[in-house]
Backbone as a ProteinNet text record, in pm:
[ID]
protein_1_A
[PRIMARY]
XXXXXXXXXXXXXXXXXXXXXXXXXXXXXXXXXXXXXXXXXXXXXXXXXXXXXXXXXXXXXXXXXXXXXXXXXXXXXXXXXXXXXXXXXXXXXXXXXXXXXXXXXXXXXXXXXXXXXXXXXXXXXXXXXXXXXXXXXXXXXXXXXXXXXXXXXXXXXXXXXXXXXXXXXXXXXXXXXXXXXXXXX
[TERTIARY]
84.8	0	89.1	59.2	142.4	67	197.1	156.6	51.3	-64.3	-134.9	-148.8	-112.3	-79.4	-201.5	-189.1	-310.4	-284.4	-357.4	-290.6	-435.2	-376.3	-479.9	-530.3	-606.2	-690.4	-768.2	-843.4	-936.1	-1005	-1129.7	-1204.7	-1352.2	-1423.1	-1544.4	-1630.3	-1716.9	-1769.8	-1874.9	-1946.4	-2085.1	-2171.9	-2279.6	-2364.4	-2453.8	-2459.6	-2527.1	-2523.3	-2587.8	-2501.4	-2543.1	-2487.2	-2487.8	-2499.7	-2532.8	-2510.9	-2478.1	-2347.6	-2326.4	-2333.7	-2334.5	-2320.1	-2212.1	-2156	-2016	-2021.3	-1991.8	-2026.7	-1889.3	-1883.9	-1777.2	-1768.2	-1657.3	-1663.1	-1755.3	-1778.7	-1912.5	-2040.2	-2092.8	-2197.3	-2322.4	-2334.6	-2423.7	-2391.6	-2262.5	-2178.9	-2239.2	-2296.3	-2258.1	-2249.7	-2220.5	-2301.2	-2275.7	-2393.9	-2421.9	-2381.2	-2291.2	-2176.8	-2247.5	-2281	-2319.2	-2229	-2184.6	-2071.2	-2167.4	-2097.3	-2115.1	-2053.6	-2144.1	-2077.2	-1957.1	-1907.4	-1718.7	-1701.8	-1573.3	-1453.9	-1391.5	-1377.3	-1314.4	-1214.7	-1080.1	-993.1	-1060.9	-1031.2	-1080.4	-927.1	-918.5	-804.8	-817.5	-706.4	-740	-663.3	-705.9	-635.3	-607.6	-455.3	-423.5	-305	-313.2	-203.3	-153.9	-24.6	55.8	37.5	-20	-36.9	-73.9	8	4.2	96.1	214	248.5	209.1	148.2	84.1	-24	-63.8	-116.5	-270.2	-359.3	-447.6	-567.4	-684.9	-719.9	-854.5	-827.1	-932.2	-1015	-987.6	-1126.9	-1115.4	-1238.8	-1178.5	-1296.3	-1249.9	-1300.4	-1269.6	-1379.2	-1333.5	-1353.3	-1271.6	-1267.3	-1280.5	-1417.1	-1493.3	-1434.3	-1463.8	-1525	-1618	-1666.7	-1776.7	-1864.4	-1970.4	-1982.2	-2137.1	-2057.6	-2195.2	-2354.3	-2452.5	-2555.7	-2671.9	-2578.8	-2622.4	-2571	-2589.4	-2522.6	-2554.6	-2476.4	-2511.2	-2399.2	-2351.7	-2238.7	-2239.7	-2401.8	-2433.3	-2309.2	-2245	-2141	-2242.7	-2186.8	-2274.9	-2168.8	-2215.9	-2153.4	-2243	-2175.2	-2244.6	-2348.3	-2414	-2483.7	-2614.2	-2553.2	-2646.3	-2615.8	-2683.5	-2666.8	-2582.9	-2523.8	-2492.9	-2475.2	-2496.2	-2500.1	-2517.9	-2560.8	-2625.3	-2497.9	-2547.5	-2492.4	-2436.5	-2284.1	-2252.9	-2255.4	-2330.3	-2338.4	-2271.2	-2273.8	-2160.5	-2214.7	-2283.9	-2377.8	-2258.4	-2263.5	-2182.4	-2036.6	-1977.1	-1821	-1776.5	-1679.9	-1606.5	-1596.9	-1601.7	-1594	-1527.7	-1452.5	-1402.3	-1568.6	-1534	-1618.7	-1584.6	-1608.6	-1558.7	-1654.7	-1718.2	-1802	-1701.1	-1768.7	-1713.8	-1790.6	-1679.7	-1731	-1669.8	-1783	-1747.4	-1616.4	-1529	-1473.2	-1501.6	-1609	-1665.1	-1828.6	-1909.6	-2043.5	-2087.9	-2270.3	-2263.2	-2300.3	-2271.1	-2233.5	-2369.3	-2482.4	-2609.2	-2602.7	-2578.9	-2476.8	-2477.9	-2357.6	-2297	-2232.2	-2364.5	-2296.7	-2201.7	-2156.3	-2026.7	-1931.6	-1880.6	-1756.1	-1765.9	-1748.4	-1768.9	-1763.7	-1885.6	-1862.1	-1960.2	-2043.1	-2145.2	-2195.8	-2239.7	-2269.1	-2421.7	-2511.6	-2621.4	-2516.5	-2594.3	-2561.5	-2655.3	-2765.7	-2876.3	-3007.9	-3084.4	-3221.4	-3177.2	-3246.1	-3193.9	-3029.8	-2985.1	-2815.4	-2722.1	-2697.1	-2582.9	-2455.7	-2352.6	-2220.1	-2153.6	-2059	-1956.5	-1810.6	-1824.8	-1654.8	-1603.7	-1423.5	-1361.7	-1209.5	-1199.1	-1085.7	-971.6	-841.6	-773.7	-756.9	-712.5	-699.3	-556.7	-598	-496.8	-457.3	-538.3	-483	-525.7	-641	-738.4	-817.8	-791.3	-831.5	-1027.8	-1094.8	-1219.7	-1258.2	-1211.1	-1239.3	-1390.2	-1441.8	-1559.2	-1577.5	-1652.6	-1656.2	-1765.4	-1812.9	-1985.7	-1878.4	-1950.3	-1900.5	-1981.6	-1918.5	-1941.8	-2017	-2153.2	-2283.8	-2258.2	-2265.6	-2213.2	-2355.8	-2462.8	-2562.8	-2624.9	-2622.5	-2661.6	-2807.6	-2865	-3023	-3036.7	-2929.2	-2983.3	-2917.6	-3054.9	-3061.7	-3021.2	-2950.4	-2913.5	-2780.6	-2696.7	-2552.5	-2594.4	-2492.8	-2483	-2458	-2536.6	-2515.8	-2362.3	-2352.8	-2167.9	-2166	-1999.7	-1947.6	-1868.5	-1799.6	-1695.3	-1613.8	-1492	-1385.1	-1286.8	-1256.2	-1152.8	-1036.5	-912.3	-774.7	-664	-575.6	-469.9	-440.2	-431.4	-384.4	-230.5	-231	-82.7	75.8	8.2	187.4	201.3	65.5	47.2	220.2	278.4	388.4	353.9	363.5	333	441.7	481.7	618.4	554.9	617.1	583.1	639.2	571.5	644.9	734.5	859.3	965.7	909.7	849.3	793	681.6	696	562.1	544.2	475.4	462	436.3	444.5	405.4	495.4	512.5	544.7	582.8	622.9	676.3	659.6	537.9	574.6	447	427.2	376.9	199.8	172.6	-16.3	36.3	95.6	114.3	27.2	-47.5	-73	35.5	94.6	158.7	92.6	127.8	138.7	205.1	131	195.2	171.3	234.4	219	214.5	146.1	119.9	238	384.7	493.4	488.2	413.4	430	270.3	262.3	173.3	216.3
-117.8	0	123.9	202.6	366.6	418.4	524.1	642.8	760.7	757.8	869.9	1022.5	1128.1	1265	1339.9	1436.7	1507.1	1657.8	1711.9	1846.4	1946.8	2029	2169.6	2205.2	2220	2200.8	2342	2396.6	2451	2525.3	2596.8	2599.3	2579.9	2560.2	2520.4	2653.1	2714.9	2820	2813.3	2781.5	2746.8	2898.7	2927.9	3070.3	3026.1	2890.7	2881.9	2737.2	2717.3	2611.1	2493.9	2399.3	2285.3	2138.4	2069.6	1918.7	1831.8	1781.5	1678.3	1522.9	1410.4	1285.2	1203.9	1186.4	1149.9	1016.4	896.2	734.1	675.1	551.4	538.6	388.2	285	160.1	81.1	110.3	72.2	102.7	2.7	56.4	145.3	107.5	178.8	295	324.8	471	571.7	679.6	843.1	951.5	1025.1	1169	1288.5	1375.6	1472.2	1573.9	1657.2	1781.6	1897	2016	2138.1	2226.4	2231.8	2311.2	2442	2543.8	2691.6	2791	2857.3	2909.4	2961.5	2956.9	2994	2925.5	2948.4	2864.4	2804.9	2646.1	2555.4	2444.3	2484	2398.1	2243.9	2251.5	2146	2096.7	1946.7	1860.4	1725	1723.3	1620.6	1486.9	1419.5	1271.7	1188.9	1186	1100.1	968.6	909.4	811.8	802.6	711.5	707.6	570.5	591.5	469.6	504.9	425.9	395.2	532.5	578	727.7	837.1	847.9	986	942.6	1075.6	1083.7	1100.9	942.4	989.8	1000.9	1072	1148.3	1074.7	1044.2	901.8	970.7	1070.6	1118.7	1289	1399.7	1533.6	1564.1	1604.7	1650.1	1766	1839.8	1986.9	1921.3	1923.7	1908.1	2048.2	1963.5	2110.1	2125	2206.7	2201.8	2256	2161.2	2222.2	2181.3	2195.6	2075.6	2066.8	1884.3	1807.6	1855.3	1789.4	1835.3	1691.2	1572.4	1446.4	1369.6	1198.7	1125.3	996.8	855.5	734.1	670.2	653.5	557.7	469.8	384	294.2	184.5	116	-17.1	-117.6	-195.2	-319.8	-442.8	-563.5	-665.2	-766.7	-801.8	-847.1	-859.8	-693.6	-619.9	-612.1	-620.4	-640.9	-474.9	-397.5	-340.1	-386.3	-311.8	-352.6	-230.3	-134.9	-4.6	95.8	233.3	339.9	413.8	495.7	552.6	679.8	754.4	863	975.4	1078.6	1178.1	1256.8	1280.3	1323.2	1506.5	1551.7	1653.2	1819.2	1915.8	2024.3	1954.5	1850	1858.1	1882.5	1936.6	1932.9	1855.6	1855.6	1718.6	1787.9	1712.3	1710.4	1648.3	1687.3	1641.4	1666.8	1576	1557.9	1583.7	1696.8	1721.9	1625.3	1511.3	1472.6	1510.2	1576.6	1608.7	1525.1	1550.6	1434.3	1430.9	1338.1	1297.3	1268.1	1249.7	1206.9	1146	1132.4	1132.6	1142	1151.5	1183.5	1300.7	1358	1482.6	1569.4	1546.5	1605.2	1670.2	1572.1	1619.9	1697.4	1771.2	1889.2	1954.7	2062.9	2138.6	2207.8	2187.3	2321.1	2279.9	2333.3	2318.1	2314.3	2248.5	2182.9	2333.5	2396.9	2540.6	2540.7	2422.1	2473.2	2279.2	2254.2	2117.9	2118	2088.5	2047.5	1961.2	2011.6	1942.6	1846	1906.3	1827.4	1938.9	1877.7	1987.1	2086.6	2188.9	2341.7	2371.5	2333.3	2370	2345.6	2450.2	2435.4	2539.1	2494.3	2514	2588	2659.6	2716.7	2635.5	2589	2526	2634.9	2685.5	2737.5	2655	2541.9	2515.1	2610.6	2561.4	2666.6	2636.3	2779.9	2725.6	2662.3	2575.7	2507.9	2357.3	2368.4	2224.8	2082	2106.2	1990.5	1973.5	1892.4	1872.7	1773.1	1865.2	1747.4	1668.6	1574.9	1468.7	1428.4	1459.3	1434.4	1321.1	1225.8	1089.4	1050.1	957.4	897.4	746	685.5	544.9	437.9	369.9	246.3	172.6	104	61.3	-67.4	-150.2	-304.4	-384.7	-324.8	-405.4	-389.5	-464.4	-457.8	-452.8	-450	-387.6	-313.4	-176.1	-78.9	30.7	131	209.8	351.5	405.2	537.4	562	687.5	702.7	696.9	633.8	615.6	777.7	791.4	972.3	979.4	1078.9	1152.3	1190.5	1107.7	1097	1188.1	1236.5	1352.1	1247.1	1316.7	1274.3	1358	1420.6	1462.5	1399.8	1483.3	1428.6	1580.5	1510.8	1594.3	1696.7	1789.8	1804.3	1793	1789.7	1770.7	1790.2	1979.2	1988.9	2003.7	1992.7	1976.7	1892.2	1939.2	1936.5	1863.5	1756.6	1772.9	1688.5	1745.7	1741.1	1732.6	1582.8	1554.6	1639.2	1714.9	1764.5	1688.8	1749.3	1636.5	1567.3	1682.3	1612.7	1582.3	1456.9	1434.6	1357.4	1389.6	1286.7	1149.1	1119.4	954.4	827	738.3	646.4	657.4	603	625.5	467.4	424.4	317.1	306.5	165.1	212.3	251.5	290.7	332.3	445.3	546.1	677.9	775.1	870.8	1018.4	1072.1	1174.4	1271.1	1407.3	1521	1670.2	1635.4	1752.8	1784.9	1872.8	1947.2	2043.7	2091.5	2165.3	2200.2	2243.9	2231.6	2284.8	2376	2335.5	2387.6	2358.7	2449.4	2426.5	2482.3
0	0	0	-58.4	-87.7	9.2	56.3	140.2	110.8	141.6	123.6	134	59.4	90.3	123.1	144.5	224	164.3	77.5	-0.6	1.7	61	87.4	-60.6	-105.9	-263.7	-241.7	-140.4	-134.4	-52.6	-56.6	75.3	-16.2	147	138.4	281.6	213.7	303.1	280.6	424.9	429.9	514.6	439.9	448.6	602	629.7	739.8	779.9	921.3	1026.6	913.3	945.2	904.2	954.2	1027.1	1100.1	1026.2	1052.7	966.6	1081.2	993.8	1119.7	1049.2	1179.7	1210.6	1251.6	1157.5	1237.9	1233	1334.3	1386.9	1319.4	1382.3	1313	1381	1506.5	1559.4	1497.4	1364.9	1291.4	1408.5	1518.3	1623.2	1685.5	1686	1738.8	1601.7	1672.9	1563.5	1675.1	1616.9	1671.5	1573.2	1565	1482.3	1552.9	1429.9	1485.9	1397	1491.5	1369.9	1376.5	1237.7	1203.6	1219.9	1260.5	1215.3	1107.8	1030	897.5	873.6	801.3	820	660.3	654.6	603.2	602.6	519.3	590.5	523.8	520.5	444.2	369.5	208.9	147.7	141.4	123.7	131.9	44.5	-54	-186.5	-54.2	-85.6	-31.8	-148.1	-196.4	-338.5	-266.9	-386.6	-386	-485.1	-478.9	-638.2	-693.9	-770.2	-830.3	-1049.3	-1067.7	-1205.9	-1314.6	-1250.7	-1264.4	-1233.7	-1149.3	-1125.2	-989.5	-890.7	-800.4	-835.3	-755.9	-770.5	-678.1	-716.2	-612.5	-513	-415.5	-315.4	-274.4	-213.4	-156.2	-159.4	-178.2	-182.4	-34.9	80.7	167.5	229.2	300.8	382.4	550.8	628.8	769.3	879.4	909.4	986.3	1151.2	1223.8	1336.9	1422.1	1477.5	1533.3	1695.8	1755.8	1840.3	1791.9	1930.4	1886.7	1959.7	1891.4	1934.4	1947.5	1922	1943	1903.8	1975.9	1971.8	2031.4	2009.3	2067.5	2041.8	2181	2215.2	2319.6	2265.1	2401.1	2362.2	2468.9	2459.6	2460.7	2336.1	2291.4	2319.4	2324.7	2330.9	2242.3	2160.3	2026.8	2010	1998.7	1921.7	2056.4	2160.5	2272.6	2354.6	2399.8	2469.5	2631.3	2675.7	2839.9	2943.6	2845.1	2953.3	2888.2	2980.5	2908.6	2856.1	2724.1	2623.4	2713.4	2692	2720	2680.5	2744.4	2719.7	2663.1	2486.7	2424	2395.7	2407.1	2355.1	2412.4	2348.8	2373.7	2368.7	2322.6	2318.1	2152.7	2152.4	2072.3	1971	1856.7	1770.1	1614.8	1515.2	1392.8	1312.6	1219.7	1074.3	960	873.5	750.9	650.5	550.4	421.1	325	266.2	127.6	33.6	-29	-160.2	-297.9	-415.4	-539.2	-581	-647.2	-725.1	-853.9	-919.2	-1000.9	-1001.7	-1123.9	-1109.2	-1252.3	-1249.6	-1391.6	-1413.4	-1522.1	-1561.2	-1515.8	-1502.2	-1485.2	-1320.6	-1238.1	-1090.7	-1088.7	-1168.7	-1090	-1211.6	-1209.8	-1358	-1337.3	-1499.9	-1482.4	-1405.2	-1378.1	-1273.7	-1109.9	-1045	-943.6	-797.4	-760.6	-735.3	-589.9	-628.4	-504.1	-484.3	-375.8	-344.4	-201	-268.1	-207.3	-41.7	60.2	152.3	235.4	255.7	282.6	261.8	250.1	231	167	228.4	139.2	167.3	227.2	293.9	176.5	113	64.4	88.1	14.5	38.3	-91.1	-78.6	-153.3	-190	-290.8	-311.7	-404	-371.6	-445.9	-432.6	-553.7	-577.1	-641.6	-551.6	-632.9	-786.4	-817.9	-988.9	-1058.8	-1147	-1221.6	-1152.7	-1038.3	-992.4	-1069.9	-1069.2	-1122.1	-1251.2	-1304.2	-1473.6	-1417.6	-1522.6	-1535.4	-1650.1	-1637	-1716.6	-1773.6	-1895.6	-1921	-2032.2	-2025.2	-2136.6	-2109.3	-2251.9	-2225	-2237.4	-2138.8	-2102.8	-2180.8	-2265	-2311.5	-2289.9	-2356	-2276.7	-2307.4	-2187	-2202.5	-2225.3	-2192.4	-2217.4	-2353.8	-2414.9	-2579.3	-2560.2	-2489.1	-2524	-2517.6	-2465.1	-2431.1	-2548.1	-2587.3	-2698.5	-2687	-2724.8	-2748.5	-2644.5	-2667.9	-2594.2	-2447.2	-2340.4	-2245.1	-2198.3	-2046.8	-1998.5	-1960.1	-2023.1	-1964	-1852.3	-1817.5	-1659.6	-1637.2	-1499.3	-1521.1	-1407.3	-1360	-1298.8	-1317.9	-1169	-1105.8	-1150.6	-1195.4	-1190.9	-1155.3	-1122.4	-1124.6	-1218.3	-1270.9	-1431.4	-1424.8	-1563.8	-1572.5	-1541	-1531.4	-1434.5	-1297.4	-1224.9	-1092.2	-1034.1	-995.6	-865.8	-740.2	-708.6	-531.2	-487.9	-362	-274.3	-129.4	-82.5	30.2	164.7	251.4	373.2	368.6	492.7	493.4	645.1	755.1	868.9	873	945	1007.8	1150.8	1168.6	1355.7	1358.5	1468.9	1453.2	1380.8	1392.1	1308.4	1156.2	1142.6	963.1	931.5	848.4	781.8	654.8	602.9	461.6	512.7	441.6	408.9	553.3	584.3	659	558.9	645.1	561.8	612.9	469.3	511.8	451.4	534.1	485.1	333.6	235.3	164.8	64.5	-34.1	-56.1	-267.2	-319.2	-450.8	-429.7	-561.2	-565.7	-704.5	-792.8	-928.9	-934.6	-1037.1	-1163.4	-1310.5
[MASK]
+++++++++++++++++++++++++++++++++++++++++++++++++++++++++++++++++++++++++++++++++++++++++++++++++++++++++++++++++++++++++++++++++++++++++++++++++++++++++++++++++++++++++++++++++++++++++

């Protein structure tokens, strides 16, 4: 597994609060965090694979606190005691936003993103980083009549630069995130 980089891409500025839910590997653990409106670093998560870095997930990491939650302790899948009171602490959250989709999604250039209900959001990627890939995909089922709908997809563009911090904390071994940084375009 390759090391995963973590590269500041963006911001994401939301006009009003937001709740997002936050679930844990305990499919029964969440709790819902409401961000408050601001600005909030977007971050490409790539890997290297096949010559070039590519891009796993594009998210903005909020903060905010929570305003609910359930972290009753289960013992296979049994309750055994009451859930802790997580409500007013502190909490991280993660907005993912697309990588790719079909083209009807998200017109134009990738600028604004439905969040839930009426709530939406502001994306401003910086410029020159990211190429959008647009293609009608190949219809494998022979019954089906007329062009397949056009897909888009996020990539790097071409002279995109990226240079790994040289520090980082923690352990050093393979599948690590590191800091890192747009050197060129």
């Amino acid at each position: 597994m390759s090391d995963t980089l973590k590269i500041h891409v963006g911001t994401l500025t939301l006009t009003q609060k937001h709740v997002q839910r936050v679930s844990y590997e305990c499919a029964a653990w969440y709790r819902d965090v409401e961000i408050a409106p601001g600005a909030y670093p977007i971050y490409a998560f790539a890997y290297w694979i096949d010559g070039g870095h590519k891009i796993h997930q594009l998210s903005a990491i909020c903060e905010g606190i929570t305003v609910a939650g359930d972290f009753t302790p289960l013992f296979g899948g049994n309750p055994i005691a009451k859930s802790r009171d997580v409500r007013g602490e502190p909490a991280t959250a993660t907005i993912a936003l697309p990588t790719y989709g079909a083209l009807s999604d998200v017109p134009g250039e990738l600028t604004s993103i439905a969040l839930s209900g009426e709530t939406h959001a502001e994306v401003r990627l910086f410029d020159g980083i990211f190429t959008k890939l647009v293609w009608s995909p190949k219809l494998w089922n022979k019954d089906e009549v007329g062009p397949a709908a056009p897909v888009w997809s996020l990539r790097f563009d071409g002279g995109v630069k990226i240079k790994r911090k040289a520090v980082q904390d923690g352990p050093r071994y393979s599948g690590s995130t590191w800091d890192a940084e747009i050197v060129a375009v």
